[in-house]
C-alpha positions as a LaTeX table, in Angstrom:
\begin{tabular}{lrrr}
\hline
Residue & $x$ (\AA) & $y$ (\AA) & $z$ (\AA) \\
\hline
Unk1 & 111.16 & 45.73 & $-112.03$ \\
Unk2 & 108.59 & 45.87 & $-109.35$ \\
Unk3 & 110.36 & 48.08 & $-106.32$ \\
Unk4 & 110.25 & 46.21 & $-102.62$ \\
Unk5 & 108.41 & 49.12 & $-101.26$ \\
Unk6 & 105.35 & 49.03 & $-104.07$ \\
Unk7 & 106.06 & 45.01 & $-102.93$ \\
Unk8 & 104.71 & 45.51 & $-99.52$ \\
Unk9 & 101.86 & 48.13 & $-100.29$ \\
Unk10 & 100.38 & 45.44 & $-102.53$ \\
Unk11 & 100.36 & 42.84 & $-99.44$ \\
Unk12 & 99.05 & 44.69 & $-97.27$ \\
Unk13 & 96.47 & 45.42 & $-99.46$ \\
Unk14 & 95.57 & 41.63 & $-99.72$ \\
Unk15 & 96.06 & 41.07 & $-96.10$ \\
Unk16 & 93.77 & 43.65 & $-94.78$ \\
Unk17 & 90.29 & 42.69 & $-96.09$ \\
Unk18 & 90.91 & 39.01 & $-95.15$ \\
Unk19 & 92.22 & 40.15 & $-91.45$ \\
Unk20 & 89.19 & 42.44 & $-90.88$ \\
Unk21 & 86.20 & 39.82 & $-92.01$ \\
Unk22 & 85.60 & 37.65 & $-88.87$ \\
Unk23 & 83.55 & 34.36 & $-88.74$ \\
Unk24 & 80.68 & 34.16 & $-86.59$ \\
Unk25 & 81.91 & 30.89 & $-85.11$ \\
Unk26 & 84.65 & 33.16 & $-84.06$ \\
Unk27 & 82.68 & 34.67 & $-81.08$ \\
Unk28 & 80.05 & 36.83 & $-81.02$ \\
Unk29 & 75.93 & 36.81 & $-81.75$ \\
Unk30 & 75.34 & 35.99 & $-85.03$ \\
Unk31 & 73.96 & 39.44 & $-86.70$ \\
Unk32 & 73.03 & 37.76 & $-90.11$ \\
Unk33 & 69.31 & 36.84 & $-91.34$ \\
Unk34 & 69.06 & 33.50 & $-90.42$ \\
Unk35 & 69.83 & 34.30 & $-86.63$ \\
Unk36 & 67.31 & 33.07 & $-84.55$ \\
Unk37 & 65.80 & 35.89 & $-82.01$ \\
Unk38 & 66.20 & 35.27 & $-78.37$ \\
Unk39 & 62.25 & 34.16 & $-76.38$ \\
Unk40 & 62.07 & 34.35 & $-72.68$ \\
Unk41 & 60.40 & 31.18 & $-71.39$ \\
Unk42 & 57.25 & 30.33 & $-71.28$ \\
Unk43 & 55.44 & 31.32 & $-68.24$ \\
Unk44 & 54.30 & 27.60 & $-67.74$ \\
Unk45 & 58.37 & 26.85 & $-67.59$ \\
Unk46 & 59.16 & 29.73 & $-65.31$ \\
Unk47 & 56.23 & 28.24 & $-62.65$ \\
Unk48 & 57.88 & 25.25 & $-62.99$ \\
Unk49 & 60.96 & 26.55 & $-61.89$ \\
Unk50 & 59.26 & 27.94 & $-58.79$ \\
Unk51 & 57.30 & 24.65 & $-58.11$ \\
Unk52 & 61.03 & 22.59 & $-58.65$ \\
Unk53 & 62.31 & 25.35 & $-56.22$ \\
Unk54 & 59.22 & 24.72 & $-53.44$ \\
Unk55 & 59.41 & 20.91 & $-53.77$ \\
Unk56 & 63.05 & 20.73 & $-53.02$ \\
Unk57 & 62.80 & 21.38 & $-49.26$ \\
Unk58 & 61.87 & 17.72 & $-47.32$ \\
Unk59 & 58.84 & 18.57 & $-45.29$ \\
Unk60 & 55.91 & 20.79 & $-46.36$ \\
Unk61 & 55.59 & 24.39 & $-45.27$ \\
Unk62 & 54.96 & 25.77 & $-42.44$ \\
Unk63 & 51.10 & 26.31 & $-43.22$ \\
Unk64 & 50.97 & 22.89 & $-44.14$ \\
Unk65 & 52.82 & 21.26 & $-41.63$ \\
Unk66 & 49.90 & 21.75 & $-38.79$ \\
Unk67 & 47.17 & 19.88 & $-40.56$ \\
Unk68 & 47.44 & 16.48 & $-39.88$ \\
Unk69 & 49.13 & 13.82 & $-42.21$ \\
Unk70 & 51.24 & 16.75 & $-43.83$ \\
Unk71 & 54.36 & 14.52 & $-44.48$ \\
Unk72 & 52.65 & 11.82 & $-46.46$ \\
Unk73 & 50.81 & 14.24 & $-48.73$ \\
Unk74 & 53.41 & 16.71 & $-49.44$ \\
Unk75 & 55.84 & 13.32 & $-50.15$ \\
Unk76 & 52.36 & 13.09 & $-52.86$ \\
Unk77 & 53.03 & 15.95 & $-54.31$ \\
Unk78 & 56.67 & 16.09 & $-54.74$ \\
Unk79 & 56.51 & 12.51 & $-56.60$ \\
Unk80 & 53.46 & 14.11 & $-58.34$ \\
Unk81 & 55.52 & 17.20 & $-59.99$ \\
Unk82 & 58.74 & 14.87 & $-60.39$ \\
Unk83 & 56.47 & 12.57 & $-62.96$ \\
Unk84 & 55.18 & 15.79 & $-64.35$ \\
Unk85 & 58.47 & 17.60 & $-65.12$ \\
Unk86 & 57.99 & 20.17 & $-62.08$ \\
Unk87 & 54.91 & 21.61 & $-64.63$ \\
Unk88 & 51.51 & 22.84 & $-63.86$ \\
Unk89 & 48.67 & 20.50 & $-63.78$ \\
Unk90 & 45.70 & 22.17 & $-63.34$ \\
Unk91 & 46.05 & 24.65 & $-66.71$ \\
Unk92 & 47.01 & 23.41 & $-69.82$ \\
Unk93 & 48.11 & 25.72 & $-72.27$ \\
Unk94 & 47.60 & 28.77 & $-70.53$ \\
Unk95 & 43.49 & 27.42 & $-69.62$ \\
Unk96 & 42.50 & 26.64 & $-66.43$ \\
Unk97 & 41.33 & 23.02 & $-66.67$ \\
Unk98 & 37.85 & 22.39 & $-66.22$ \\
Unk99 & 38.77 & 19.91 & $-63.54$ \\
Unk100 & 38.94 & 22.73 & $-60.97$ \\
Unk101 & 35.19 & 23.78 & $-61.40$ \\
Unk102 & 34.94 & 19.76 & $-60.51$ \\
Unk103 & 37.11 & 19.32 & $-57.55$ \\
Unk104 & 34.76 & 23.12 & $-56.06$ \\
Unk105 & 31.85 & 20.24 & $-56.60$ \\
Unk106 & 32.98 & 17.52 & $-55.19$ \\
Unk107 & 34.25 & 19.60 & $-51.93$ \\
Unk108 & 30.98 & 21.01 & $-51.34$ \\
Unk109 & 29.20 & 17.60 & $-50.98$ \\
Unk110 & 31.56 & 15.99 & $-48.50$ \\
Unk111 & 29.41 & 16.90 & $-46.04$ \\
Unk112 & 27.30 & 13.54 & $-47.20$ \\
Unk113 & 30.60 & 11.51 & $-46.02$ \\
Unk114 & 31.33 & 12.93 & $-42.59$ \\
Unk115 & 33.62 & 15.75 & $-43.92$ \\
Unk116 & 33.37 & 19.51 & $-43.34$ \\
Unk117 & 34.14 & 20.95 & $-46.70$ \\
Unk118 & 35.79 & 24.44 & $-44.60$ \\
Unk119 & 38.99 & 21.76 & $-44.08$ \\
Unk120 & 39.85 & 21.87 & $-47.95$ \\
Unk121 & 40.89 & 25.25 & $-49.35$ \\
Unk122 & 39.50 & 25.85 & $-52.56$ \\
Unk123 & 41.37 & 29.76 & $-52.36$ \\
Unk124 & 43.37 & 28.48 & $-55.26$ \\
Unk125 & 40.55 & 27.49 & $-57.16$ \\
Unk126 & 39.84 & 31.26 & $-57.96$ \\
Unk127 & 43.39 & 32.37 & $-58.78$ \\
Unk128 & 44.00 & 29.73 & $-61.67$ \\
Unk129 & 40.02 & 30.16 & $-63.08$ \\
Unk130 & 41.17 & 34.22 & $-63.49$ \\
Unk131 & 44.36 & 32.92 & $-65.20$ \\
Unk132 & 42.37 & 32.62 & $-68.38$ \\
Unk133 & 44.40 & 34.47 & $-71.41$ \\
Unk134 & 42.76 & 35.46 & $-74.42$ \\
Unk135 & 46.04 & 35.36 & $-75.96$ \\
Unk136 & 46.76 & 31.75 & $-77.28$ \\
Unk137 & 50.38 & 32.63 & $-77.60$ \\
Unk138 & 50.83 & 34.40 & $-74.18$ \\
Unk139 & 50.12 & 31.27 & $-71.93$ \\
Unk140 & 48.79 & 33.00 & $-68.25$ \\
Unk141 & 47.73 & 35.93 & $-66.83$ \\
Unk142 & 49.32 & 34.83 & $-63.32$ \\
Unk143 & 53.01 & 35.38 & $-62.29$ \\
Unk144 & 55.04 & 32.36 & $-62.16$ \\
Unk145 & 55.16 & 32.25 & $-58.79$ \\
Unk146 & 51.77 & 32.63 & $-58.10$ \\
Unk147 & 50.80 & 30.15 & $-60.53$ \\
Unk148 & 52.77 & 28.03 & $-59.14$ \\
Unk149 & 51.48 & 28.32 & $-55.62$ \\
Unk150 & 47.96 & 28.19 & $-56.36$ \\
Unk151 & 48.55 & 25.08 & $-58.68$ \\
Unk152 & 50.59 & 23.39 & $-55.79$ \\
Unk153 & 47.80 & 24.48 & $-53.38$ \\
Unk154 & 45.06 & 22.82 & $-55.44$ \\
Unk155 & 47.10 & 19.40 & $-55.91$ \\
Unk156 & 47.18 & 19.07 & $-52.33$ \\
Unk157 & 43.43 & 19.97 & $-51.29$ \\
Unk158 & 42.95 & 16.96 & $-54.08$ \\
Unk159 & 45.54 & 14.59 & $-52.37$ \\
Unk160 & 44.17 & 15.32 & $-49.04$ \\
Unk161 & 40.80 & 14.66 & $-49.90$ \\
Unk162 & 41.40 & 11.21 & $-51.89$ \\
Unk163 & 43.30 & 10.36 & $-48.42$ \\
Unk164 & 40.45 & 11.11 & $-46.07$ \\
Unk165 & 37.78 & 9.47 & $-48.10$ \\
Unk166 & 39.60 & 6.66 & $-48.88$ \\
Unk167 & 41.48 & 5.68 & $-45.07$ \\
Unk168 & 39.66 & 8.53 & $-43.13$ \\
Unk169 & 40.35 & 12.09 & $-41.51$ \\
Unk170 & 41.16 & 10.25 & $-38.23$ \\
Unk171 & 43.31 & 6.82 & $-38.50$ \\
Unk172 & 41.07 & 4.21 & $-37.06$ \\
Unk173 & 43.59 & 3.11 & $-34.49$ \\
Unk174 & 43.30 & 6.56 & $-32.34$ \\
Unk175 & 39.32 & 6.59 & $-32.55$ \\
Unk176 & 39.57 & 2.51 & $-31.09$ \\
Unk177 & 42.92 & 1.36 & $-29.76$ \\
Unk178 & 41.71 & $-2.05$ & $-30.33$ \\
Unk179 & 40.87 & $-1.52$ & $-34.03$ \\
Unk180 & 43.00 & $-3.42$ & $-36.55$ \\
Unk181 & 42.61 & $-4.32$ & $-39.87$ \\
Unk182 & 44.08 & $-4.29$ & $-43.35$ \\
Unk183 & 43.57 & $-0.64$ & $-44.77$ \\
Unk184 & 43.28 & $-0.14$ & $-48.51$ \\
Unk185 & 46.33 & 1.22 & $-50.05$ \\
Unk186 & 45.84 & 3.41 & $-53.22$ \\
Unk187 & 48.66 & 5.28 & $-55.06$ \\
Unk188 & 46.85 & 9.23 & $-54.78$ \\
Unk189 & 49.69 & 10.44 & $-57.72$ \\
Unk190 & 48.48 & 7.67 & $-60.11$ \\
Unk191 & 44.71 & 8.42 & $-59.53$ \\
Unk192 & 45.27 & 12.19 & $-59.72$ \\
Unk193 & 47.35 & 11.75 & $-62.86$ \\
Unk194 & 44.89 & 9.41 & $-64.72$ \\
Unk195 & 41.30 & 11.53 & $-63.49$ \\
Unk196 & 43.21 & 14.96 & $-64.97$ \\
Unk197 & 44.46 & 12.98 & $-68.06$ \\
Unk198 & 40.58 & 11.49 & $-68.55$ \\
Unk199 & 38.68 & 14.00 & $-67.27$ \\
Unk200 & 37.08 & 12.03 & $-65.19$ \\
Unk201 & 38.14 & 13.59 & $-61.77$ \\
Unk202 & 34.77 & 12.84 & $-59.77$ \\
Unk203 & 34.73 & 9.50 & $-61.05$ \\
Unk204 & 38.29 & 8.97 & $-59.09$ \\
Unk205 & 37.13 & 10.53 & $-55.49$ \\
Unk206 & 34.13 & 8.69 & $-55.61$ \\
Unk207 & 35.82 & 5.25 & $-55.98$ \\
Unk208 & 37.44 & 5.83 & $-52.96$ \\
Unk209 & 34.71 & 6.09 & $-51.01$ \\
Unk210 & 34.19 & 2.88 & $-48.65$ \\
Unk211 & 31.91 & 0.37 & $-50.83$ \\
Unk212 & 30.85 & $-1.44$ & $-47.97$ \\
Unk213 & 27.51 & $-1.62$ & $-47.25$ \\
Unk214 & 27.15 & $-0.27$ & $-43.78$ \\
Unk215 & 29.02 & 2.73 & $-44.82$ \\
Unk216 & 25.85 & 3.38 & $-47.38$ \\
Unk217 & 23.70 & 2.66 & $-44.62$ \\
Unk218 & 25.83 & 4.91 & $-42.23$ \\
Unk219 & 25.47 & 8.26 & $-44.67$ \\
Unk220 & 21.93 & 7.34 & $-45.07$ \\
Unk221 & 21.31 & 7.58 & $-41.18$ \\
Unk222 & 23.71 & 11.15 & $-41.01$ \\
Unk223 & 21.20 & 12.59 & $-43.78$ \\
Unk224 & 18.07 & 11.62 & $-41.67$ \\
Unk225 & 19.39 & 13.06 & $-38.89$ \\
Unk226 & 20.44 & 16.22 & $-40.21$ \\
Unk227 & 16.93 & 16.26 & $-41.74$ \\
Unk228 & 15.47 & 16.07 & $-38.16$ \\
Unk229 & 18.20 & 18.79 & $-36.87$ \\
Unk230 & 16.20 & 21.51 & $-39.30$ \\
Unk231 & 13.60 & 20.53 & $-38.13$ \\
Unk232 & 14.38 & 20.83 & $-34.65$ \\
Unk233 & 15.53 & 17.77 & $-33.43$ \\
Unk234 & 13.37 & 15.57 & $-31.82$ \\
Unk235 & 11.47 & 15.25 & $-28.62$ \\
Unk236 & 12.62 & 14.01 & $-25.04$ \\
Unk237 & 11.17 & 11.21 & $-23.40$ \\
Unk238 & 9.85 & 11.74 & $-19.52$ \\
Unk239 & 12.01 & 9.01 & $-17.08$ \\
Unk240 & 9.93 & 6.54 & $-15.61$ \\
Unk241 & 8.00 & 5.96 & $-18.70$ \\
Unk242 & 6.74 & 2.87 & $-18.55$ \\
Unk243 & 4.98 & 1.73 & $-21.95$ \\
Unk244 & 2.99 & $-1.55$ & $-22.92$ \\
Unk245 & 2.07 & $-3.02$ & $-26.19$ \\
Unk246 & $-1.47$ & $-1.73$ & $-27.03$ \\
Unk247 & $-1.31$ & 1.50 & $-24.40$ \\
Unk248 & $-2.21$ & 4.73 & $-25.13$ \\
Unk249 & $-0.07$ & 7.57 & $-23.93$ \\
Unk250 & 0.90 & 11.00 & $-25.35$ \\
Unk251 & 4.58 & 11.02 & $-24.99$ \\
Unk252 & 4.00 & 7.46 & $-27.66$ \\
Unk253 & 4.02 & 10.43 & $-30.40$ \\
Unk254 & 7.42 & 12.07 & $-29.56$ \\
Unk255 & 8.95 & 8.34 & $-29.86$ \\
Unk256 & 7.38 & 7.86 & $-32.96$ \\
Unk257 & 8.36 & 10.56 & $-34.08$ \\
Unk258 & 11.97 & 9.92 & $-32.87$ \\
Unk259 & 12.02 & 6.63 & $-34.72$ \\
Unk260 & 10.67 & 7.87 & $-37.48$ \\
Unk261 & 13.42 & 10.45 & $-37.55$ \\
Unk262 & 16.48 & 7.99 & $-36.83$ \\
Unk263 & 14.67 & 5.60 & $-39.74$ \\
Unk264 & 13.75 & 2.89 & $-37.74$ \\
Unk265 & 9.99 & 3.51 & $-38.34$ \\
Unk266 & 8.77 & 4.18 & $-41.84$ \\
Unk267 & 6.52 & 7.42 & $-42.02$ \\
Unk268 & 3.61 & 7.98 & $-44.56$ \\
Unk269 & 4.48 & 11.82 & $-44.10$ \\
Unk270 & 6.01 & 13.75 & $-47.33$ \\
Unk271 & 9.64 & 13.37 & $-48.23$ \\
Unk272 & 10.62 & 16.94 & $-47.26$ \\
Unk273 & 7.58 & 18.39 & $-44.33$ \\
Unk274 & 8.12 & 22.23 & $-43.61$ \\
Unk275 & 10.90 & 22.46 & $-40.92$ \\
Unk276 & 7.65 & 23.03 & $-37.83$ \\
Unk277 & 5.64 & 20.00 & $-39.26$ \\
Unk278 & 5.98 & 16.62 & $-37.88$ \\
Unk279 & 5.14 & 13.53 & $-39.48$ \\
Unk280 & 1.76 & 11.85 & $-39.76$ \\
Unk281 & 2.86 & 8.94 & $-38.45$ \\
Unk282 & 4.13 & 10.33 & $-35.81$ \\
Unk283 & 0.21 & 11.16 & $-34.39$ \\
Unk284 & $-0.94$ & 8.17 & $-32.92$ \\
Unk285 & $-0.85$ & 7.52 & $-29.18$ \\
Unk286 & $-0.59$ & 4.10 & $-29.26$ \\
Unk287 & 2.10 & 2.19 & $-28.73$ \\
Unk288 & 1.11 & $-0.65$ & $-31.04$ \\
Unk289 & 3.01 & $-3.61$ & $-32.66$ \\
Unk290 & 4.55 & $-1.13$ & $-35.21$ \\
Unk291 & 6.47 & 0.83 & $-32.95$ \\
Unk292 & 7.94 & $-1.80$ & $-30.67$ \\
Unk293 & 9.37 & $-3.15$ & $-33.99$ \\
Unk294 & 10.66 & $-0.31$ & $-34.31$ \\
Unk295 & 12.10 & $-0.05$ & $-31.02$ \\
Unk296 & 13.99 & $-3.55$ & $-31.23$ \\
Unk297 & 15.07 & $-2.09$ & $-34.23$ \\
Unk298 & 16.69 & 0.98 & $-32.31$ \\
Unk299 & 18.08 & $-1.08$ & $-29.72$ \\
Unk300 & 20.12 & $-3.72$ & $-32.48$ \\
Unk301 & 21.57 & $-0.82$ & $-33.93$ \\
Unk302 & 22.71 & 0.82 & $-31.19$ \\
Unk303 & 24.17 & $-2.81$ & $-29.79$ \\
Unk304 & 21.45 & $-3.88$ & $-26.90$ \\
Unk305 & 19.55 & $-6.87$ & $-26.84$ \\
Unk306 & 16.11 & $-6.03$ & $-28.79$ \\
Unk307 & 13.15 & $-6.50$ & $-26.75$ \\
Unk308 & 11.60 & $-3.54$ & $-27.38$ \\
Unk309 & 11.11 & $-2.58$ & $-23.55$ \\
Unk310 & 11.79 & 1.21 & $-22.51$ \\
Unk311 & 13.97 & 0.91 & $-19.31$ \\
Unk312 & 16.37 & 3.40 & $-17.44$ \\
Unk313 & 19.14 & 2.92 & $-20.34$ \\
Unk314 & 16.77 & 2.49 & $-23.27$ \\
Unk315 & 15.56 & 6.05 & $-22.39$ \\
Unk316 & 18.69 & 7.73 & $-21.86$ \\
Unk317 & 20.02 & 6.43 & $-25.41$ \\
Unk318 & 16.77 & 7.97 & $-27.00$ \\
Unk319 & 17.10 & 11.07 & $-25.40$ \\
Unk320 & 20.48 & 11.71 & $-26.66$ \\
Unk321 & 20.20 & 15.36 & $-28.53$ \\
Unk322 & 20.30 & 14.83 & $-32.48$ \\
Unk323 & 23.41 & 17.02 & $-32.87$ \\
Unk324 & 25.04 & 14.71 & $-30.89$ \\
Unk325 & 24.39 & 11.37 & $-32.68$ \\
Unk326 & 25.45 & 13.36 & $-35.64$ \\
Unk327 & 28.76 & 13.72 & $-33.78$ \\
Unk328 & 28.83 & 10.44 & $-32.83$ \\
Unk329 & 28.43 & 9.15 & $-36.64$ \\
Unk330 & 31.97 & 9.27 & $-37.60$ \\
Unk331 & 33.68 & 7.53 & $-34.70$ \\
Unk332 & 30.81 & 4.99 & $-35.45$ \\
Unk333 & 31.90 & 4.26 & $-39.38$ \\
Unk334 & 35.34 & 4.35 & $-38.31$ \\
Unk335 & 34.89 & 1.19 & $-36.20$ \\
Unk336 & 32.33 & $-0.64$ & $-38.48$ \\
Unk337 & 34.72 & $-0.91$ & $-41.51$ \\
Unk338 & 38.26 & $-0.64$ & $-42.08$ \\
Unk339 & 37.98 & 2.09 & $-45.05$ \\
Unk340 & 36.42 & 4.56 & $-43.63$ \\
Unk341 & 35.94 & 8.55 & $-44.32$ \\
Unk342 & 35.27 & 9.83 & $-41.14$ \\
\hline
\end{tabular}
C-alpha cells in the first residue's frame, strides 16, 4: 500500500519538469539554432526613410524655395520618390550610377543653349561619386541622411534642367506680354525614370531641346558671337557714314568684319584665327556687291526693311557692343518659338 504522502512526492515529481519547460511561442526570443539573427537595415532603406521624411512637408525648402519655379519641381520630385518607394536613384547597390558623371556633362555645355551652367548645383555630384564601397555587402559609405540629401539634390538639378530646356528659364509670357502659344508639356518623372533605367540620360535632355529650326539657327548665331567676344568684339562704325556700292573707304573693313562676325558675310579666314587676328575677308575697302548682301541680310534679321543702306538707325543697331547682342539672344528665342530654353 502506497502511503498518500510518497503519493504526492511522486506528482510533484511529474509535474515539475513539464511546468519548468516553456515554449518559445510562449514569449520570449527564440534561443534555439534555427533562430534567425537580427540585421539593421540597409543603408539604402534608412536614406529612404530620410528622403520619405523630407518629401512629406508641401513646399520645398527653404534653399529651394527662392529659385524660381520651386513648387512645380519639388511637386517632381515628391511624385518621383513616391513611384520609387522613397529609394535612392542615383546609386544602385551601394554604386554611384554612372549617370551622374553624365548629368556633370551635360551641365557644362548649357552654355550652347542660353544657360549658365553656375544655376545647377552639381555639389551633390561629388558626395554620391565618394559613396563608392568596396564592400558589396555594406551598400554606402555615406550616412543615410546625407545620402539622402545629395541624392534628392541631384534629382532636382536634373528636373530643373529638363524644365528650362524644354519651356525655358523665363516663361515666355513675362519676356513678351503679348506672347501666347501652346507650350509643350512633358512628364520630367517619366523621362528621368526611363533615361536612369536605359542609361541613356543625355539622350533625354537633349530631346527637349526646341527642334525648331530657328532655335538651331539662334545657338549658331550665340556661338559666333561669343567667338567674336574673345576676340574682342568688333569694331564701331563713325555716324554720318555714308557708303555707296563700289566706294572705297576704310571704316568698309570694320563692317566687314562685323558681318562676318554676326554670320551674315561668309569669311575665307580659318575656322578658329588667334584671338588679335581678324579675318581676311574682312581687308578690303570696298564696299562691293558682297557686302551690301550682306547688309540686307543684317537688316531682315534684325526686322528692317533690307535695302542695304547705312542710315542713322542702321548704324546704331551695328554698333551695338557684342556682349550685348549676346544678352539680347535669349529674350530673342523666347519670342521666335514657343519651346524655348532661354
Amino acid at each position: 500500500m502506497i502511503r498518500p504522502s510518497f503519493r504526492l512526492l511522486l506528482a510533484a515529481a511529474v509535474v515539475f519538469p513539464v511546468a519548468c519547460t516553456r515554449s518559445p511561442r510562449q514569449g520570449g526570443p527564440e534561443k534555439g539554432p534555427d533562430a534567425q539573427p537580427q540585421t539593421a537595415p540597409a543603408p539604402a532603406d534608412r536614406a529612404a526613410q530620410v528622403l520619405r521624411a523630407r518629401l512629406a512637408a508641401p513646399q520645398p525648402p527653404a534653399a529651394m524655395a527662392k529659385e524660381a519655379g520651386s513648387a512645380e519641381v519639388w511637386t517632381d520630385l515628391r511624385r518621383l520618390y513616391e513611384s520609387n518607394a522613397y529609394r535612392p536613384v542615383w546609386t544602385k547597390d551601394g554604386e554611384p550610377r554612372k549617370d551622374i558623371a553624365t548629368l556633370r556633362t551635360a551641365v557644362a555645355q548649357v552654355e550652347a543653349d542660353g544657360l549658365n551652367p553656375a544655376d545647377y548645383d552639381l555639389s551633390a555630384a561629388a558626395a554620391l561619386e565618394s559613396a563608392r564601397s568596396h564592400n558589396p555587402f555594406k551598400g554606402s559609405s555615406l550616412a543615410p541622411d546625407v545620402l539622402a540629401d545629395a541624392d534628392l539634390r541631384l534629382s532636382y538639378t536634373y528636373l530643373k534642367l529638363a524644365r528650362h530646356l524644354e519651356r525655358g528659364r523665363v516663361p515666355p509670357g513675362k519676356v513678351d506680354e503679348h506672347w501666347f502659344g501652346q507650350q509643350r508639356r512633358d512628364d520630367f518623372v517619366k523621362v528621368l525614370k526611363a533615361a536612369l533605367d536605359s542609361g541613356h540620360l543625355a539622350e533625354s535632355l537633349i530631346a527637349l531641346e526646341p527642334q525648331q529650326p530657328q532655335y538651331a539657327a539662334l545657338k549658331q548665331v550665340l556661338a559666333r558671337y561669343r567667338e567674336a567676344a574673345a576676340r574682342g568684339g568688333w569694331g564701331t562704325l563713325p555716324a554720318g557714314l555714308n557708303l555707296r556700292p563700289g566706294r572705297s573707304d576704310p571704316e568698309v573693313a570694320v563692317l566687314r568684319a562685323h558681318l562676318i562676325a554676326s554670320g551674315d558675310l561668309a569669311s575665307s579666314a580659318p575656322t578658329a584665327p588667334a584671338p588679335s587676328a581678324a579675318p581676311a575677308a574682312a581687308a578690303s575697302p570696298v564696299f562691293d556687291k558682297e557686302t551690301q548682301d550682306a547688309l540686307k541680310r543684317f537688316e531682315r534679321r534684325h526686322g528692317r526693311v533690307a535695302d542695304g543702306r547705312l542710315d542713322r538707325e542702321l548704324l546704331a543697331a551695328l554698333n551695338v557692343p557684342v556682349e550685348a547682342r549676346i544678352r539680347q539672344i535669349p529674350s530673342t528665342t523666347a519670342r521666335s518659338s514657343c519651346r524655348c530654353a532661354w
